[in-house]
C-alpha positions, 0 to 999 in steps of 0.5 A: 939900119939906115932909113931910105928917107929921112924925117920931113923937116918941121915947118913954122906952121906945125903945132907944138907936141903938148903933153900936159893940158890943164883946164881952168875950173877944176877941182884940186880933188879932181886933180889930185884924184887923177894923180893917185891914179897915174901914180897906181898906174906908175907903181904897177908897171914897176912892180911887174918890171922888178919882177921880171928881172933876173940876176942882180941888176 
């Protein structure tokens, strides 16, 4: 499928994409708090994907 226009181009002007933020002041509980429960999360969406599949892949 080809698209009938194609992506702008990106100027100096536009802001990076930023994926991770960290802020000074918080605790390593907090942090690591938020890492178990982006990690339940990942562990999750796996298990329902393994369950989904068929055959020996």
């Amino acid at each position: 499928m080809v698209k009938p226009t194609p992506n702008p181009p990106r100027g100096t002007n536009t802001p990076p994409t930023v994926l991770f933020t960290l802020i000074d002041g918080i605790s390593t509980e907090d942090l690591l708090v938020n890492l178990t429960e982006t990690l339940a999360c990942a562990h999750a969406l796996t298990c329902d994907f393994a369950f989904d599949l068929e055959g020996s892949r």
